[in-house]
C-alpha positions in Angstrom: 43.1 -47.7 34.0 39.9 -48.0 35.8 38.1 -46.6 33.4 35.8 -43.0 33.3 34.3 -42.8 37.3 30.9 -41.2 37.2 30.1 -38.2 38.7 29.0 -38.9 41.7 31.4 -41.6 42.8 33.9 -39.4 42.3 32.0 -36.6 44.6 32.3 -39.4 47.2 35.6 -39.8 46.5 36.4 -36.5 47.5 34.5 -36.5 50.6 36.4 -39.5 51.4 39.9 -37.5 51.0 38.6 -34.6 52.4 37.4 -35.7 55.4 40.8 -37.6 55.7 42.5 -34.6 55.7 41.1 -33.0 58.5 41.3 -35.5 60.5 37.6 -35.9 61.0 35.4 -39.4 60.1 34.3 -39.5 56.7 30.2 -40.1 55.9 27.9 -38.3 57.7 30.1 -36.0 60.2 31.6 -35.1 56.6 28.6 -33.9 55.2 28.2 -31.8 58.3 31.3 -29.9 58.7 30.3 -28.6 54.9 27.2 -28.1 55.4 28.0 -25.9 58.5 30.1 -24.2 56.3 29.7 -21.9 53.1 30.8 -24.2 50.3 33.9 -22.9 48.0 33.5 -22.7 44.2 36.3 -25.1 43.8 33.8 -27.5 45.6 31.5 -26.9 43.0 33.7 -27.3 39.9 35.0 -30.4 41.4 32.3 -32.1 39.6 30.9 -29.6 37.2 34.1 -29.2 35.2 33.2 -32.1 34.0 32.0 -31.4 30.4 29.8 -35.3 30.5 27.9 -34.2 33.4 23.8 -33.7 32.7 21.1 -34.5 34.0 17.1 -35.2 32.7 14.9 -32.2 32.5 11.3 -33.5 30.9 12.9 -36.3 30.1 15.9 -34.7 28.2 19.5 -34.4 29.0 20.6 -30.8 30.0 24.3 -30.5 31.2 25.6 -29.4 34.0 28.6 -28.4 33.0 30.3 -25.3 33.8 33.1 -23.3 31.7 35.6 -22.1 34.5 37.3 -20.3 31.4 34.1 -18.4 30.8 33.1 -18.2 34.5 36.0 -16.4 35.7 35.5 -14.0 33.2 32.3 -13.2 33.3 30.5 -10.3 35.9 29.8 -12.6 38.5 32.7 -14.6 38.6 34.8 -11.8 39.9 32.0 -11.0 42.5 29.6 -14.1 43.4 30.7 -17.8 44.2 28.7 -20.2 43.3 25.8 -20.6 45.9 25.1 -17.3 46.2 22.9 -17.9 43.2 22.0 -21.4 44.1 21.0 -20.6 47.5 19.1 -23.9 48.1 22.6 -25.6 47.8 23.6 -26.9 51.2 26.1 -29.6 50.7 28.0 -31.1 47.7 25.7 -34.1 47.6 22.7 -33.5 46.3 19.5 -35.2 47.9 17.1 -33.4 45.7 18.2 -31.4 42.6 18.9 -28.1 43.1 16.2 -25.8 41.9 17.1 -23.7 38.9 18.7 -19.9 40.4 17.5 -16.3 39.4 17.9 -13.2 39.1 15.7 -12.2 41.6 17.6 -11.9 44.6 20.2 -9.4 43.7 18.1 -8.0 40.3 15.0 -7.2 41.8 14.1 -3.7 40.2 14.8 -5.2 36.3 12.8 -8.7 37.3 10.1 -6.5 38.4 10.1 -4.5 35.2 10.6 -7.7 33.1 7.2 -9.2 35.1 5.5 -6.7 33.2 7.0 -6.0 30.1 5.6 -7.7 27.0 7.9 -10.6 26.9 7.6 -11.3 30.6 3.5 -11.3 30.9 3.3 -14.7 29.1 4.6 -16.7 32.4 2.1 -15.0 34.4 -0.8 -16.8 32.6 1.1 -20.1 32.9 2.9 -19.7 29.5 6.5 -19.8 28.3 8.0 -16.2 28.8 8.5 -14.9 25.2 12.4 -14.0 25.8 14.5 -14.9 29.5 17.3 -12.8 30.7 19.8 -15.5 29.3 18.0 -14.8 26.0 19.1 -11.5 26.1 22.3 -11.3 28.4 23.8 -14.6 27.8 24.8 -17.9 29.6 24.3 -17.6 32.9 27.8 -18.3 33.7 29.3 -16.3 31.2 27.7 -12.9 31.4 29.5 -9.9 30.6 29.2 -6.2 31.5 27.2 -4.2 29.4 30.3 -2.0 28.3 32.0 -5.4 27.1 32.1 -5.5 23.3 31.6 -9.0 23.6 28.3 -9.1 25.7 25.2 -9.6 23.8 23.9 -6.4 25.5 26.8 -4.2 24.5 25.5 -1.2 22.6 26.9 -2.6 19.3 25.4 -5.6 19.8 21.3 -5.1 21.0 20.3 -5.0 17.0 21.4 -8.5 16.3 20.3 -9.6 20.1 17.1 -8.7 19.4 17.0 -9.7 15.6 17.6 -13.7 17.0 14.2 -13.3 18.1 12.6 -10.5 16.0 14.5 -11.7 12.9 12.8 -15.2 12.8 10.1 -14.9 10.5 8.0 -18.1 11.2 8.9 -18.0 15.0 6.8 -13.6 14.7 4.2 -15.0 12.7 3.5 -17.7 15.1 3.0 -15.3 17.8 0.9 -12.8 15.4 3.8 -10.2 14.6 5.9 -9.8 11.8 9.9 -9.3 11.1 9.9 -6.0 9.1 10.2 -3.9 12.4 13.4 -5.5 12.6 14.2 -5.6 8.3 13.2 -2.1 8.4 15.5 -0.5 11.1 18.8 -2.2 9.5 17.7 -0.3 6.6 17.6 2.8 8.4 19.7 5.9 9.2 19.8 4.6 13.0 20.8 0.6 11.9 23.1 1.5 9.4 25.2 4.4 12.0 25.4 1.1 14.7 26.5 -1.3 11.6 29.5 1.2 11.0 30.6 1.3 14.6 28.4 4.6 16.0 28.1 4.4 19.3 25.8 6.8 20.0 23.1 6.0 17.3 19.7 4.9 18.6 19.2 1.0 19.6 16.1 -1.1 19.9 16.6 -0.7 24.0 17.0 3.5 23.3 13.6 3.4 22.3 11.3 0.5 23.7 13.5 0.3 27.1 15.3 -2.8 28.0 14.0 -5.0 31.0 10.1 -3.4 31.3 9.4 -3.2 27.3 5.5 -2.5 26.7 3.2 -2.0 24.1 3.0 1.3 21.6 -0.6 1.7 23.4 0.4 1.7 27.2 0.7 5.5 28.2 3.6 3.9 30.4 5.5 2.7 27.2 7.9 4.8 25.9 7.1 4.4 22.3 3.3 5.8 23.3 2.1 8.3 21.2 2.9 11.1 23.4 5.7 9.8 24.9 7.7 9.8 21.8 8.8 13.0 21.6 10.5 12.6 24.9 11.6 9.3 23.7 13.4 11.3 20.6 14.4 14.0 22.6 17.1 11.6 24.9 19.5 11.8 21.8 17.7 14.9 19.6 18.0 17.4 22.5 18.0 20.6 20.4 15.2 19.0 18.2 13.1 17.9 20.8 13.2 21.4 22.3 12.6 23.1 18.8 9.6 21.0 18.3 8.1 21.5 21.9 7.4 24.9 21.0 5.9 24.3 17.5 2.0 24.3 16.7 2.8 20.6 16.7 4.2 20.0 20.1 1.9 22.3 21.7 -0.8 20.5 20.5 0.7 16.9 21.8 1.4 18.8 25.1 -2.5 19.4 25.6 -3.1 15.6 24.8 -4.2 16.3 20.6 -4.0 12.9 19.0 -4.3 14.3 15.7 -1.0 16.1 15.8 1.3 14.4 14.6 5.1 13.3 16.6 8.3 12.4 15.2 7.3 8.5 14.1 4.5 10.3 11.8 6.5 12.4 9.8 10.0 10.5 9.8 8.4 6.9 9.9 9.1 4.5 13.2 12.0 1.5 12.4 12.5 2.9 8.9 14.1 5.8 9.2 16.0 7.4 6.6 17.8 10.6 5.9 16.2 13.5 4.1 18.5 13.1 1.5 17.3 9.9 0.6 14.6 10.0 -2.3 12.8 7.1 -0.3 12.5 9.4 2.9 9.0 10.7 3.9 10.8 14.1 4.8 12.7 14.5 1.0 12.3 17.3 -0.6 9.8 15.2 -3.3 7.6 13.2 -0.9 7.3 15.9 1.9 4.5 17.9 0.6 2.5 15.2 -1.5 2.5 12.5 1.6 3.9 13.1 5.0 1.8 17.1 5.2 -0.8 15.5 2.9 -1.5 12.8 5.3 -3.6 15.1 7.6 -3.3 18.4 5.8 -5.5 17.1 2.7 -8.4 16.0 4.8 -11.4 18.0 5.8 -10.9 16.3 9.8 -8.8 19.2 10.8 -11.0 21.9 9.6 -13.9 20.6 10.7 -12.7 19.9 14.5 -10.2 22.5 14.8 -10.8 25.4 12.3 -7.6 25.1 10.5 -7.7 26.0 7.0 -8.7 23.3 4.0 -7.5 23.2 0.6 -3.8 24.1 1.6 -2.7 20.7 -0.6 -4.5 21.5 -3.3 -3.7 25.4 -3.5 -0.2 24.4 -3.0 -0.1 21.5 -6.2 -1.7 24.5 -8.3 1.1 26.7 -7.5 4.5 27.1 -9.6 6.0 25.4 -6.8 3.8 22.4 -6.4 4.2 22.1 -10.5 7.5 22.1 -10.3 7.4 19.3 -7.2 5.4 16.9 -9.4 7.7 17.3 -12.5 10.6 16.7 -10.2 12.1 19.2 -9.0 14.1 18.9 -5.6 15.3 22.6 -5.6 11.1 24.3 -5.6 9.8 25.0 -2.3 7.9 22.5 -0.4 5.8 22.8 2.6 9.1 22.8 4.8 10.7 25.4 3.0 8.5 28.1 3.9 6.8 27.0 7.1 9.6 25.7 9.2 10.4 21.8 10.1 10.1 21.3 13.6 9.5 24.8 14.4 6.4 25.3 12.9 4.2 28.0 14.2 0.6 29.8 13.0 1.3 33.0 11.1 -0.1 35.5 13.7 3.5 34.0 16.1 6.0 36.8 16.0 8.3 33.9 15.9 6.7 32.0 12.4 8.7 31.9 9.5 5.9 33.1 7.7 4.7 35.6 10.0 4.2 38.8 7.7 7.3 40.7 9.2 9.5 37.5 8.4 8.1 37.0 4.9 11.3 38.9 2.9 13.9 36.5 4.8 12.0 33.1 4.1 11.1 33.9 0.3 14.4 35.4 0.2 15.9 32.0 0.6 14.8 31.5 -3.2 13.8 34.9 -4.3 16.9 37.0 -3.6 15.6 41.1 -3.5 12.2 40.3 -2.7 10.5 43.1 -1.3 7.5 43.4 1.0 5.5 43.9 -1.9 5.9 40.9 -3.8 5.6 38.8 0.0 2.3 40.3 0.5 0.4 38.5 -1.9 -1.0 35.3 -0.9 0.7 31.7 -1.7 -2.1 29.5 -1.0 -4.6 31.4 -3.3 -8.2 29.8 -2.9 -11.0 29.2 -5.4 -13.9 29.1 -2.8 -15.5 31.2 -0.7 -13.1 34.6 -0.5 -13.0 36.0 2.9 -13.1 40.0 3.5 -10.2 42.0 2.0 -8.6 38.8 0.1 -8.1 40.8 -3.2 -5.6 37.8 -4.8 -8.2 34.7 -4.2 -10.5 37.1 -5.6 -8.8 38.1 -8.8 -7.9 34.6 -9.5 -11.5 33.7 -9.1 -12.9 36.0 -11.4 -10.2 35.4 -14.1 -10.9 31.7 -14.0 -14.7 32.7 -14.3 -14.1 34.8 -17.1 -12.0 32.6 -18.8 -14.2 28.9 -18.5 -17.3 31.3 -19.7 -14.6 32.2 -22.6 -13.4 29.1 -23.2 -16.7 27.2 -23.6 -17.9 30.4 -25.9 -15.0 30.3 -28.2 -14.0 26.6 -28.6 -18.3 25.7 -29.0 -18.5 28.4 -31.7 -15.9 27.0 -33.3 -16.9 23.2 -33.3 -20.4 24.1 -34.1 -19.0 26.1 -37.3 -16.7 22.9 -37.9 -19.8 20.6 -37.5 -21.7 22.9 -39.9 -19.4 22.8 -42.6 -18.4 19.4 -42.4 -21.8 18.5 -42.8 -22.2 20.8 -45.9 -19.3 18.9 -47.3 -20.3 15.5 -46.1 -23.4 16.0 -48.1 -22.2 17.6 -51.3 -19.6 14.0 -51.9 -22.6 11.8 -51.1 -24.5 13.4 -53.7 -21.8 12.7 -56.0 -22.0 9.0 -55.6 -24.7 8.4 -57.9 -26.5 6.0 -58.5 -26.9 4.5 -54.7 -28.5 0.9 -53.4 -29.8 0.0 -50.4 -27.5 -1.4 -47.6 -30.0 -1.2 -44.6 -33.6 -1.4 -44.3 -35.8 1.3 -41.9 -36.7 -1.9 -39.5 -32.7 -2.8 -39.5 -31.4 1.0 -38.9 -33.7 1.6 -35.8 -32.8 -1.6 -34.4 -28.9 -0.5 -34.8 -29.6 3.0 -33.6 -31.3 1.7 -30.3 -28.5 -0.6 -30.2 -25.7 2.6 -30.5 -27.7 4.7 -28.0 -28.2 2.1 -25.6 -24.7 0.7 -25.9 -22.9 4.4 -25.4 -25.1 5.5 -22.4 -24.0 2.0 -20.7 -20.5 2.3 -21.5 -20.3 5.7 -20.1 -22.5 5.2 -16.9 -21.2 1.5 -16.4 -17.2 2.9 -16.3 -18.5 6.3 -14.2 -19.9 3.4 -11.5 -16.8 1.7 -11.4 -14.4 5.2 -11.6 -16.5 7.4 -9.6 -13.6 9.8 -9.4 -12.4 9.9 -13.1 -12.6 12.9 -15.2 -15.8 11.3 -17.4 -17.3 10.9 -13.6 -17.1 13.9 -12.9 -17.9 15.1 -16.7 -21.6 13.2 -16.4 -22.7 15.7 -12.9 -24.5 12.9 -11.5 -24.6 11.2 -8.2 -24.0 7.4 -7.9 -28.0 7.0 -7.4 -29.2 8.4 -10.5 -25.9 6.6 -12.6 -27.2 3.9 -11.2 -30.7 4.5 -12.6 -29.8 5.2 -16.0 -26.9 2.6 -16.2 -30.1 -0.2 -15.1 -32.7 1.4 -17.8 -30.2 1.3 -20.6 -29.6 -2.1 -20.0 -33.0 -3.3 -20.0 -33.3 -1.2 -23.3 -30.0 -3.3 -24.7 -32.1 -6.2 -23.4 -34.9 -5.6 -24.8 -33.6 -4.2 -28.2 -31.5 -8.2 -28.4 -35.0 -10.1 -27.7 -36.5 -8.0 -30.6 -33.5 -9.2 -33.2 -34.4 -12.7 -32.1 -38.1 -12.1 -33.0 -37.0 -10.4 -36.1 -34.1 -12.8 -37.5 -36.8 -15.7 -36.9 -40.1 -14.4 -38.3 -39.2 -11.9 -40.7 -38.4 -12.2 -44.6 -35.5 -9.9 -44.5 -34.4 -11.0 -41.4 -34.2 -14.9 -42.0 -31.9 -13.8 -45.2 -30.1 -11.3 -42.9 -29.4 -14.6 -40.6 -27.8 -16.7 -43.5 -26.0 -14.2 -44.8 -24.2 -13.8 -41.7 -23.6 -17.3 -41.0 -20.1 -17.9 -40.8 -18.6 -20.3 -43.7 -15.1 -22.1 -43.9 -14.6 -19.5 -46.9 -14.2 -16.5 -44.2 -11.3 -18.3 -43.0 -9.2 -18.5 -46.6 -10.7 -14.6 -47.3 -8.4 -13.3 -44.1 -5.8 -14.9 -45.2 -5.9 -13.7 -48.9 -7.0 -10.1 -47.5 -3.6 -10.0 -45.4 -1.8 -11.2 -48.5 -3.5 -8.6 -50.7 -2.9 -5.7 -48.9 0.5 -6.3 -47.5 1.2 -6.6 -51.7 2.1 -10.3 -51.6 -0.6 -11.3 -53.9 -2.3 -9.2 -56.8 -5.8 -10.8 -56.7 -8.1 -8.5 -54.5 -10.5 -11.3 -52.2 -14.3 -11.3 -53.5 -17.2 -11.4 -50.9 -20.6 -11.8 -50.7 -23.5 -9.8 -49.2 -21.1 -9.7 -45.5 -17.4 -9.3 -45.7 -15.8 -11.9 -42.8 -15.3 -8.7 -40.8 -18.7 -7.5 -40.8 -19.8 -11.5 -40.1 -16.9 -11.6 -36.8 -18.0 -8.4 -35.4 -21.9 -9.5 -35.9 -21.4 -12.7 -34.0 -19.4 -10.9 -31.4 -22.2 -8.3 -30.9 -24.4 -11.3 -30.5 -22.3 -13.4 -27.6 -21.5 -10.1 -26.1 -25.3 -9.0 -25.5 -26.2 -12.3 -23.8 -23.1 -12.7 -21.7 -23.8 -8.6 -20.4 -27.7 -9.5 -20.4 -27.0 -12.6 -18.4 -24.2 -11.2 -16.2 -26.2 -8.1 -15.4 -29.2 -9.4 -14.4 -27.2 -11.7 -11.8 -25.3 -8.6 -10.5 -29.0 -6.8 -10.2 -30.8 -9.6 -8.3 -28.0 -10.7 -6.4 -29.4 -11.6 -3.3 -32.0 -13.9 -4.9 -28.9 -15.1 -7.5 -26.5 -15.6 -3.8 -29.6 -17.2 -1.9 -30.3 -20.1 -5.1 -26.9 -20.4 -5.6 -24.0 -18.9 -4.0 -22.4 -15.3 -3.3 -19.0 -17.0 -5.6 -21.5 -16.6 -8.7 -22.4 -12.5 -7.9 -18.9 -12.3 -7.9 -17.8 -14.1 -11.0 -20.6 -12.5 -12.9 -19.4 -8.7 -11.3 -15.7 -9.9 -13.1 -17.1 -10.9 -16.3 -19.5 -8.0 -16.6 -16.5 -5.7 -16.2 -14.0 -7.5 -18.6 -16.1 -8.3 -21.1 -17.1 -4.0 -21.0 -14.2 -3.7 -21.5 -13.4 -5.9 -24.6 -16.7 -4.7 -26.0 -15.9 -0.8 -25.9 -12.0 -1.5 -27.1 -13.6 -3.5 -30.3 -15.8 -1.3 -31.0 -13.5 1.4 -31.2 -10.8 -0.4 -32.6 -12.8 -2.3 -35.3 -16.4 -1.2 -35.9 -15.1 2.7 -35.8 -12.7 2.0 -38.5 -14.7 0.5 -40.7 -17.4 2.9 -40.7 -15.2 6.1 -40.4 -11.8 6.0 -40.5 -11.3 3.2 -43.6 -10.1 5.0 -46.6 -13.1 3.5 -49.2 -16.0 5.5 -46.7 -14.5 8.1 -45.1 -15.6 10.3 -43.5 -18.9 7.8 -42.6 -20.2 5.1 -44.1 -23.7 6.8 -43.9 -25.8 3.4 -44.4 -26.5 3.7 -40.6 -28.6 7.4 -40.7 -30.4 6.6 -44.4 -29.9 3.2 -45.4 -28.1 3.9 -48.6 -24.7 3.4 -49.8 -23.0 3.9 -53.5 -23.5 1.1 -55.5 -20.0 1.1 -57.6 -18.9 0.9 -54.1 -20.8 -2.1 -53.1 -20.6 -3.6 -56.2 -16.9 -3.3 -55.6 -17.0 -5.0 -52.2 -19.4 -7.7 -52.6 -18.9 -9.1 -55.9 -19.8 -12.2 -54.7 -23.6 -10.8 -53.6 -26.3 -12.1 -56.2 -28.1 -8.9 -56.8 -30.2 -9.1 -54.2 -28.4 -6.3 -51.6 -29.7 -6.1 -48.3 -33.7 -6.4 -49.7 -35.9 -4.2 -51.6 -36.1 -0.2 -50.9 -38.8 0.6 -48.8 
């Protein structure tokens, strides 16, 4: 009826009755007799059962109130009363506030590990520690053994402990790390064993230790390169053993950082089983990634002698074939040279050791006999050492066979070319009587034009694809691409200032401009040419000296010189272009140069190829480029329209 009595009156209050009690003056000779003796944890609670009871930190409230519930159950409440953690607590009133306890005093060894652990290092230098052991273990008063299910550092439970940290994608990125560590183990083999109850699957505390946690690159850290397969080994036993002994291992063991460990081949949180078709160690990624990754370089031949090419043999094989079609059941690198007991073949103990070559081909090849597992499997196309009779054969086959090859199939497209010739010839003479279409001026601008345009095209995409097949094809380093890739342009250039010069002061060339002009009647001739040919109208569309086709693919040619002229030259000179106006315009003209390439050499074979080859009326050529000349029923035929007049007089 009096009302709620605040916290510390009510401290008094006890006093009061307390020192009643025992018979003893209350106030100061109070204070003494408790203070000369060790204060009970029912003292304690007196007050800080009180679920109202806080206090101002940095000018916020933080309570003070303590869950007897939780305390008693938790590992200290069974062994500790209160002040042995809050040693600085003398007497139930408080003339200063108590300082905050730690773990120090009975924890020394893990606070000494923490101090130098990744998440402890940050209060060193002043800063916020990046996790605290209530972080990890709990409320202070309520932590629980590790072998408690409930206790955040049960073995169950270290994944999602960790992941309220390491799961927090803004609060990683903040401090320059990222979640996927954390997305990617709950993926894996080791995540998903501890999400169905395994208790013996690895945790993040198996692997990065649990109070002094460092980084991958201190040789103290567990997860260090070479301490990893020692790391593996805690649960792997057998494995760890297996691999110790390998070419692998041994090579670790001598402090090799090019060998790879465990994390290289199997991945490091991802982990998955080598049944799964995501798994670096399946059957279909083994050979083409995870043994590719340093078995396809030249590093290890060059530094340590061991053979090259081994990648490359082995895709060329039957078995690599087989691999890239699909195939889970062909031999991969694995099958025939171990997994973690990988050794050279001159080790009695190698699976592919010459006297242990009928038991591992025998896996596949059931019957084999020594015979058929003497010939090599990684048959090379280079230099052939001393007494290698299979590289050998194969590389005078495939000698004798590209010599072939080129023999056969070039006499047979130079008899081809012949005869089609022959016959090319014989139908144009046919078409009597012919006309004009092009003069001698107009076909050698169109022929610098085709050369120049082809040798750009096929230098310009080898730049940009130095490893494609039409790269390779060309045999010529980037310099000299470079070289003839810069004259043809300047020849492209050159060969569009000259048509300027041409359509503006020459006869024929003023008429060639206005009969390429575009009118509003090209417009209505598409749409009657779609109508005509898809049979929806019976009147064929009449045109005049240019067909809209011939008039789109003229203007396009034009646009497309000046923007590869333009573009080029900016890409050429690019400092000077970057210096007067800015590196953002090298780099827009590098995107337009390679776009617009691209459109030019699609249209060109989509549109100017058909109708110069492969339309129906001219096929197989409409020969007007080479002599000038085409039939005139033909023309007549096309361009009704045309006045008489052609292309100009024969010259």
């Amino acid at each position: 009826m009096f009302g709620p009595i605040s916290a510390r009156l009510r401290a008094l209050v006890f006093l009061f009755l307390a020192a009643c009690t025992i018979g003893l003056p209350s106030g100061h000779a109070a204070q003494k007799t408790h203070s000369a003796q060790k204060l009970k944890d029912t003292d304690c609670l007196a007050c800080h059962s009180d679920s109202t009871l806080a206090h101002e930190v940095n000018g916020k409230p933080e309570s003070l109130y303590v869950d007897q519930d939780k305390l008693s159950h938790s590992i200290h409440g069974s062994m500790f009363s209160c002040v042995d953690c809050h040693t600085d607590v003398k007497s139930l009133v408080h003339e200063t506030p108590p300082k905050q306890a730690t773990c120090t005093q009975c924890h020394a060894d893990a606070q000494t590990a923490y101090a130098h652990s990744i998440h402890g290092r940050p209060a060193r230098d002043g800063q916020n520690p990046a996790a605290t052991c209530q972080d990890c273990h709990g409320d202070a008063h309520a932590i629980l053994a590790a072998d408690d299910r409930k206790s955040p550092v049960n073995h169950a439970n270290i994944p999602a402990t960790c992941g309220t940290c390491h799961g927090q994608k803004f609060l990683m990125e903040s401090n320059g790390e990222s979640t996927q560590p954390f997305i990617s183990y709950q993926a894996s083999v080791h995540g998903r064993a501890v999400e169905k109850g395994s208790m013996k699957a690895a945790v993040c505390t198996d692997c990065h230790g649990a109070h002094e946690i460092l980084p991958a690159n201190d040789a103290q850290s567990p997860i260090y390169k070479f301490n990893v397969p020692s790391t593996c080994g805690k649960c792997h036993v057998d494995v760890a053993d297996t691999f110790a002994r390998s070419i692998h291992g041994q090579a670790i063991a001598r402090g090799n950082q090019l060998a790879p460990v465990c994390t290289d081949c199997h991945g490091i949180h991802s982990i998955k089983s080598h049944l799964d078709p995501n798994s670096p160690t399946s059957a279909q990624n083994l050979s083409r990634d995870t043994c590719a990754q340093c078995h396809a370089g030249v590093r290890l031949s060059q530094e340590f002698g061991i053979p090259g090419g081994r990648v490359t043999s082995y895709f060329d094989s039957y078995h690599g074939l087989a691999v890239k079609g699909g195939s889970v059941v062909a031999a991969n690198c694995s099958s025939c040279h171990g997994v973690h007991n990988i050794l050279p073949s001159s080790d009695p103990r190698s699976t592919i050791n010459a006297a242990n070559l009928d038991a591992t081909c025998g896996q596949c090849h059931k019957g084999v006999t020594r015979k058929f597992t003497a010939t090599r499997v990684h048959l090379e196309e280079g230099a052939v050492s001393a007494g290698d009779i299979d590289s050998f054969s194969v590389r005078w086959v495939r000698r004798v066979y590209v010599a072939l090859i080129l023999l056969v199939i070039g006499a047979m497209l130079l008899h081809n070319a012949i005869v089609w010739r022959g016959k090319a010839a014989a139908r144009r003479k046919m078409q009597n009587p012919m006309m004009q279409r092009m003069t001698t001026n107009q076909r050698w601008q169109h022929l610098i034009l085709l050369m120049s345009f082809i040798i750009l095209v096929i230098t310009g995409f080898a730049l940009k694809f130095p490893d494609s097949w039409f790269a390779e094809l060309l045999g010529l380093g980037e310099k000299l691409r470079s070289v003839v890739h810069r004259v043809a342009g300047v020849v492209l250039i050159g060969a569009g200032i000259y048509h300027i010069a041409y359509v503006a002061a020459a006869r024929e060339g003023r008429r060639l401009l206005r009969d390429l002009a575009p009118r509003p009647k090209d417009a209505f001739d598409v749409w009657a040419a779609m109508r005509y040919y898809l049979g929806l109208s019976k009147e064929k569309p009449k045109y005049g000296r240019f067909t809209y086709g011939e008039k789109a693919e003229y203007w396009a040619l034009v646009w497309g010189t000046a923007l590869m002229g333009l573009t080029g030259i900016m890409m050429w000179a690019k400092v000077w272009v970057g210096d007067l106006l800015s590196r953002t315009w090298v780099d827009v003209a590098t995107a337009i140069h390679y776009y617009e390439a691209i459109l030019a050499t699609l249209a060109i074979v989509v549109w100017h190829f058909y109708q110069v080859i492969f339309d129906p009326d001219v096929y197989p050529m409409n020969w007007a480029w080479w002599d000038g000349d085409m039939p005139e029923k033909q023309y007549r035929e096309e361009h009704r329209l045309d006045e008489g007049e052609g292309a100009g007089s024969r010259d």
